[in-house]
PARO-527229 format. One record per atom (N, C-alpha, C, O, CB): residue in three letters; x, z, y. Coordinates in steps of 0.001 Angstrom, whole numbers, plus 500000, padded with zeros to 6 digits. Last residue first. Glycine has a CB too. Layout:
REM PARO-527229
ALAXZY...
This chain:
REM PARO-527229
UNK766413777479549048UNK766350778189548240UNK765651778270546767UNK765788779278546073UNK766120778823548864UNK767388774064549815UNK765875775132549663UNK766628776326548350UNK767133776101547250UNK763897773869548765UNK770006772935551840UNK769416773008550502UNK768348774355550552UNK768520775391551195UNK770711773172549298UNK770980770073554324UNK770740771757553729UNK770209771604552208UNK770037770570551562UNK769344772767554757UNK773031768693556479UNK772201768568555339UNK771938770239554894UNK772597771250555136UNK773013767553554105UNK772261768882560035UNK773447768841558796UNK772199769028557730UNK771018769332557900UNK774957770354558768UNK772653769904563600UNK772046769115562533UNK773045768886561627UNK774237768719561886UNK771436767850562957UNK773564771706565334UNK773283772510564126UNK772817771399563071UNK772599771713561901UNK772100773722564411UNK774255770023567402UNK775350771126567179UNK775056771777565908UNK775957772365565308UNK775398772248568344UNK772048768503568135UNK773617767652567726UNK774565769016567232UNK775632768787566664UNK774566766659569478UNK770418770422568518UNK770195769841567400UNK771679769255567020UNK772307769449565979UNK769012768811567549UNK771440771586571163UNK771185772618569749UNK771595771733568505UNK772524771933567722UNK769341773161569503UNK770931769543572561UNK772430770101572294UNK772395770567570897UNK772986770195569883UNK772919771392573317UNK768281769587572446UNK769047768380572134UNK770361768789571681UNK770846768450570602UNK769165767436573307UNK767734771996573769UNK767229771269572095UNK768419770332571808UNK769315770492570979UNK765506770116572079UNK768774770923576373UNK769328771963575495UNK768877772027574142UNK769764772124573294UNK769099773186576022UNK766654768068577066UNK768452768281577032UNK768906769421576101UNK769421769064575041UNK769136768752578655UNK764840769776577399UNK765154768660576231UNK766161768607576326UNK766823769230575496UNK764690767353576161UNK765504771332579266UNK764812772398578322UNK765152771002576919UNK765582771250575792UNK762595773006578896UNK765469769430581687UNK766375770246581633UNK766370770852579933UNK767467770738579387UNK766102771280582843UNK762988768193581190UNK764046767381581008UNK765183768632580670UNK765682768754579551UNK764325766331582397UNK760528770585580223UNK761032769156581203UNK762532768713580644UNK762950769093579551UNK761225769605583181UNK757562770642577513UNK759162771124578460UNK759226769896579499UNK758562768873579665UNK761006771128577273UNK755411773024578173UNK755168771201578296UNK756678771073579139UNK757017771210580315UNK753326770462579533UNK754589774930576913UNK754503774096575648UNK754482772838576501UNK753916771808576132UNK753124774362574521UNK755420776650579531UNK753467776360579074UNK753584775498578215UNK752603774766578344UNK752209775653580281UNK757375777227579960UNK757213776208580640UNK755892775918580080UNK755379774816580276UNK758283775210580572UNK757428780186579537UNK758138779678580605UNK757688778313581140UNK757580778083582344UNK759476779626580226UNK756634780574577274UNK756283781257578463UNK756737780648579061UNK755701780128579476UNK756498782412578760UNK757533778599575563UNK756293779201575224UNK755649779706576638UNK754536779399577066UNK756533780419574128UNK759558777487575776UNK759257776698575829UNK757760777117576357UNK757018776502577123UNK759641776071574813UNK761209780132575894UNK760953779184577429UNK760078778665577163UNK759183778900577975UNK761891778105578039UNK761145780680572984UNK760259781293574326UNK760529780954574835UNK759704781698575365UNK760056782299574892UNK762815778477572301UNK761642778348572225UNK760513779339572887UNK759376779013573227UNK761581778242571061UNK765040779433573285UNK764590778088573785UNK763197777947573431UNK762424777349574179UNK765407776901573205UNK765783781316572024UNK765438781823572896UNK764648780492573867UNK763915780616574848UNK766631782624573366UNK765605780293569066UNK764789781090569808UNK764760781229570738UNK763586781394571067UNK764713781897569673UNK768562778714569216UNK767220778629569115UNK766203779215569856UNK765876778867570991UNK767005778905568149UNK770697780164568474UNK770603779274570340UNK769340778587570409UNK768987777960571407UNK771944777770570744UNK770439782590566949UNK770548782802568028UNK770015781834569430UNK769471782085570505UNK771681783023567888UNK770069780172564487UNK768324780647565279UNK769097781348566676UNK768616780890567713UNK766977782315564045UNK771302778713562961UNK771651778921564319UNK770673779490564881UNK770469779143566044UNK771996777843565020UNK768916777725561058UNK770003776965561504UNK770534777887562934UNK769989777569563991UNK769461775266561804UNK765927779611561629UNK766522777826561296UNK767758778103561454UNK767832779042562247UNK766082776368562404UNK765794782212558619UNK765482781443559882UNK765982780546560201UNK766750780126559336UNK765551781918560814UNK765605784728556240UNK765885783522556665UNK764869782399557454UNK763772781926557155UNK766318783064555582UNK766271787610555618UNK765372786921556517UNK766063785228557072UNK766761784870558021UNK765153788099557893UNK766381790253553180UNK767295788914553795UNK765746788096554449UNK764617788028553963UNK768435787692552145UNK765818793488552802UNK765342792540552926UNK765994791340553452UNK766212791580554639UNK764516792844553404UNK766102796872551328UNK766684795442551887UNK766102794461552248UNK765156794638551480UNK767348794848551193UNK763721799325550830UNK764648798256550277UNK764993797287551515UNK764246797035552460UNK763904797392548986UNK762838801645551990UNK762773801513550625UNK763185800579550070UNK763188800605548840UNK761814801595550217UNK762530801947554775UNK763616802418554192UNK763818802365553049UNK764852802900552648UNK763792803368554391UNK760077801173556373UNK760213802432555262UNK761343802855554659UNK761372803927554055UNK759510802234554162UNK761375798643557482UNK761234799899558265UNK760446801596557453UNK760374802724557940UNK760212799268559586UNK763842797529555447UNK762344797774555420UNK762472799231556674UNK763182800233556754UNK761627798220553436UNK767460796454556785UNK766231797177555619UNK765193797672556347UNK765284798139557482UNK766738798548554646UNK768373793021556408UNK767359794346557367UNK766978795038556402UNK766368794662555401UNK765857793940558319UNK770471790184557194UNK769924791673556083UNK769651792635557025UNK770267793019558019UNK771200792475554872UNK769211786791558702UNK770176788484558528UNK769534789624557444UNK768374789773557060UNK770117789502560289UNK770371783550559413UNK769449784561559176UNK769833786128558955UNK771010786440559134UNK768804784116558094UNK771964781918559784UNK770631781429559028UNK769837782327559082UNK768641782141558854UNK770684781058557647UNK774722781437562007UNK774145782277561260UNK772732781918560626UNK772213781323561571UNK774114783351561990UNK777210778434560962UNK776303779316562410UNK775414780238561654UNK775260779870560490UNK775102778168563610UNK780787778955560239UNK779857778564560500UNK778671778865561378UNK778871779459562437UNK779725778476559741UNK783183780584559122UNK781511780793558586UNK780639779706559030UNK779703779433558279UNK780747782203559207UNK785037777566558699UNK784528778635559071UNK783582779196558648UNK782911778617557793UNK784364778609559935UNK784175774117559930UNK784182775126558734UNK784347776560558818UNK783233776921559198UNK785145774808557918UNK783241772943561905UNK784806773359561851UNK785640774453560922UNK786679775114560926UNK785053773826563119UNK780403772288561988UNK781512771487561794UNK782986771522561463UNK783723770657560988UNK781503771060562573UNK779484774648559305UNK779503774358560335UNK780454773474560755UNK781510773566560130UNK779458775237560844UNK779231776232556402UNK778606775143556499UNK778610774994557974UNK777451775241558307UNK777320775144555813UNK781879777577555663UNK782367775902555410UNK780878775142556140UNK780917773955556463UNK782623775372553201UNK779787780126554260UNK780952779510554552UNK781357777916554088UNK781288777289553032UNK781831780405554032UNK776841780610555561UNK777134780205554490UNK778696779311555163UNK778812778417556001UNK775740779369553733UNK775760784059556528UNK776288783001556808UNK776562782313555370UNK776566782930554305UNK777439783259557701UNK773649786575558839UNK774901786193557187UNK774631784500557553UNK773862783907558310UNK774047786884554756UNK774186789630560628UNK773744788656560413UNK774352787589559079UNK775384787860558466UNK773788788260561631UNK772090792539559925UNK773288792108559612UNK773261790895560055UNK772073790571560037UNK773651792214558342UNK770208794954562120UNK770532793989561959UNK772262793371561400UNK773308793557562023UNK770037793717563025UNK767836797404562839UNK769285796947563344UNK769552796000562162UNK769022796362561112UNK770555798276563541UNK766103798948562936UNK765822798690563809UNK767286797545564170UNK767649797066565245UNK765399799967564517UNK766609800854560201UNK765867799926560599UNK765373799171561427UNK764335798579561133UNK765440800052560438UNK768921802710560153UNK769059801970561130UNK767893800606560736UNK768265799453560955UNK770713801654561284UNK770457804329557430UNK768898804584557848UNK769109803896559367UNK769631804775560053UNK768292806534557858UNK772548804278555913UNK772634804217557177UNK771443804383558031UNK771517804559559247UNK773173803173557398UNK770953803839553218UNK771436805052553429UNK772175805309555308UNK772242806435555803UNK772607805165552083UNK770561801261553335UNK769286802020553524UNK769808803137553772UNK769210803734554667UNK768265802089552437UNK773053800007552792UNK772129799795554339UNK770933800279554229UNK770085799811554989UNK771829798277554869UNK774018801491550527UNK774545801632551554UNK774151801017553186UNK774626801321554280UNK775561801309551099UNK771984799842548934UNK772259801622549034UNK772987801831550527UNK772402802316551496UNK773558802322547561UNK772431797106548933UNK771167797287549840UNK771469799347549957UNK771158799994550956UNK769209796522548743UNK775207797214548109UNK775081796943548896UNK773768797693549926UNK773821798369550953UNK775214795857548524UNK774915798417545426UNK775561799292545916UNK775713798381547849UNK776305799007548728UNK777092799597544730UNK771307797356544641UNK772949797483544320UNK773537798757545741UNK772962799502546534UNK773906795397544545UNK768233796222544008UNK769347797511544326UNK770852796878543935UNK771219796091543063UNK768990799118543177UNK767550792734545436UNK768021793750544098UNK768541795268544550UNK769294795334545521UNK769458792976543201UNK765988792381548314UNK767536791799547743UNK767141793224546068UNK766557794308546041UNK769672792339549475UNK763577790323549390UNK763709791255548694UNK765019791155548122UNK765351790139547511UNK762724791352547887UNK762884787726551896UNK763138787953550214UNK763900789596550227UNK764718789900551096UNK764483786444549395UNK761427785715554023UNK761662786904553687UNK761805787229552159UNK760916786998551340UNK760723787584554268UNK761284783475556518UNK761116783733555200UNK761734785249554657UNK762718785669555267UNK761769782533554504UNK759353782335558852UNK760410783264558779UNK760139783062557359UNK759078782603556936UNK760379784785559527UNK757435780614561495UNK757431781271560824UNK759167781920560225UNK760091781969561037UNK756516780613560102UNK756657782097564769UNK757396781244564242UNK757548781640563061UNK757798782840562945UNK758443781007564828UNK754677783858566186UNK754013782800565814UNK755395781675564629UNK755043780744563905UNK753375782049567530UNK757537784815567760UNK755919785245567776UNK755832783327567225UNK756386782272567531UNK754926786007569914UNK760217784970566731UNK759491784396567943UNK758150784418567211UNK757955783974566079UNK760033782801568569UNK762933787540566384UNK762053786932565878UNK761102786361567073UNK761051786935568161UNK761476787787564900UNK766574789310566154UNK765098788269566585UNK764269787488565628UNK764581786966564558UNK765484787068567517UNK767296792440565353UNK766527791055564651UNK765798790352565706UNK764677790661566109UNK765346791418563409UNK770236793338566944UNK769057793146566831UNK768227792324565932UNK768734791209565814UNK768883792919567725UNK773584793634564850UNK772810793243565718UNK771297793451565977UNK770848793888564917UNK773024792261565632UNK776507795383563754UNK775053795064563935UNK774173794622565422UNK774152795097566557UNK774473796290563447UNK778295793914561606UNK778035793673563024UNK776747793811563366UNK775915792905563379UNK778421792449563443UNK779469792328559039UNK778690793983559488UNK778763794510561014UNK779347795541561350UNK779541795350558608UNK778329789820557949UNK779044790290559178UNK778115791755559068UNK776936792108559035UNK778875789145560801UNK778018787956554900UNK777498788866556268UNK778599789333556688UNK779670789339556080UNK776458790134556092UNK777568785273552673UNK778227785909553261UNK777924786814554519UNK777429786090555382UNK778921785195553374UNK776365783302550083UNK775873783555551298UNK776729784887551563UNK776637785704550646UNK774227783661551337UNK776669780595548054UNK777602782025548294UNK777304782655549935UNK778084782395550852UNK779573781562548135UNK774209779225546470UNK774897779392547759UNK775679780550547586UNK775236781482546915UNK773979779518548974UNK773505778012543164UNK773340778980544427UNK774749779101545074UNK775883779095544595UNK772759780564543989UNK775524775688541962UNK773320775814542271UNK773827776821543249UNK774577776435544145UNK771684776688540587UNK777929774598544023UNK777388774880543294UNK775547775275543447UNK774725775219544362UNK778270775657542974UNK779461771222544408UNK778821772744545085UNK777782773114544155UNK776972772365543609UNK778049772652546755UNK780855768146545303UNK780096768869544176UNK780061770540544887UNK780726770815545885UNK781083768713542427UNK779894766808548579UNK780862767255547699UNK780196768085546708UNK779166768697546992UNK781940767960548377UNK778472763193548194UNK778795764555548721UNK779713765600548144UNK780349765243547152UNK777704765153548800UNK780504759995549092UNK779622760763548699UNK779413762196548971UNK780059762640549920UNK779683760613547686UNK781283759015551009UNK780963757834550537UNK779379759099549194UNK778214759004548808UNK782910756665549669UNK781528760024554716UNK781751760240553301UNK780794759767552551UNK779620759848552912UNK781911761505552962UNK781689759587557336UNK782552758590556538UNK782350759029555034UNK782975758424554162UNK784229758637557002UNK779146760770558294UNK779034759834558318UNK780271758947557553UNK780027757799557179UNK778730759749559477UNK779456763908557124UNK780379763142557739UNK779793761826557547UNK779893761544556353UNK781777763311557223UNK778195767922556600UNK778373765710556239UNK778699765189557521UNK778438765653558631UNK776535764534555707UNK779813770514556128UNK779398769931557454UNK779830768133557058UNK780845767439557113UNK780453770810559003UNK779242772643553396UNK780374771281553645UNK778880770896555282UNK777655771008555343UNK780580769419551462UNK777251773975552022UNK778768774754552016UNK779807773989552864UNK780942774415553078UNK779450774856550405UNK774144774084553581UNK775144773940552957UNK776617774160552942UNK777142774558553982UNK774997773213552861UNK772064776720554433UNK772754775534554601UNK773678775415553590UNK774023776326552837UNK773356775421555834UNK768499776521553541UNK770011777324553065UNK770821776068553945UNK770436774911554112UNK770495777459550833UNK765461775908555339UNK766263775751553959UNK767904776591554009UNK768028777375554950UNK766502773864553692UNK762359777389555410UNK763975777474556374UNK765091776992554951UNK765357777616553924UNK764492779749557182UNK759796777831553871UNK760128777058554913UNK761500776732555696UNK761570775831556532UNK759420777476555636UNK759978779479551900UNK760385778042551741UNK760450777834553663UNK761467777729554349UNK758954776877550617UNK757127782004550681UNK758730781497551023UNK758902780350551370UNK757840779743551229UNK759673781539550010UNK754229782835552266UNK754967782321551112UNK756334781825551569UNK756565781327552670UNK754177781181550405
């Protein structure tokens, strides 16, 4: 079932701001046609939604590259505004019969791979070094979000 990975938001919060900024119901979610791999970490969950036909999902099924990867973004939501860090990516179905958006945490690139260390590498019992880099992660991707 959906939900677990929320949307980020359009604005990186500021401990000086008294309030938030108005933004609208749905996100203006944005991609890079840059293709990349899909990661994914065994056992982690993922959300997955079905995009509408349009002249978008046509043109990434008609490239027939199920094995390849958009990544997308929500602009303004990273400290230095910009796109920001990636949430997740457009894949089409390894049948080729529709699109699919995959949403994952916050920055999943500097994620995941921390979490297979955590898995293989250090047997689910990190050390100092491995907390430290979470740590980074978190001070670098923590921010308010919103649920699809």
């Amino acid at each position: 079932a959906p939900g677990h990975w929320p949307l980020p938001e359009s604005f990186w919060p500021d401990v000086s701001m008294h309030t938030l900024p108005c933004r609208n119901a749905q996100p203006t979610i944005v991609f890079s046609c840059v293709d990349h791999r899909p990661m994914v970490v065994e056992n982690l969950p993922f959300d997955k939604y079905e995009l509408e036909p349009s002249p978008l999902t046509q043109y990434l099924l008609e490239r027939r590259t199920p094995t390849l990867c958009w990544q997308v973004f929500v602009e303004k939501s990273g400290p230095g505004g910009g796109l920001g860090y990636t949430f997740g990516y457009l894949k089409a179905s390894t049948t080729g019969t529709c699109v699919n958006l995959f949403v994952m945490p916050y920055n999943y690139p500097q994620l995941l791979p921390l979490l297979e260390d955590l898995v293989h590498k250090h047997k689910m019992k990190p050390q100092r070094p491995w907390r430290a880099d979470l740590n980074a992660i978190y001070r670098q991707s923590h921010r308010t979000t919103s649920r699809l």
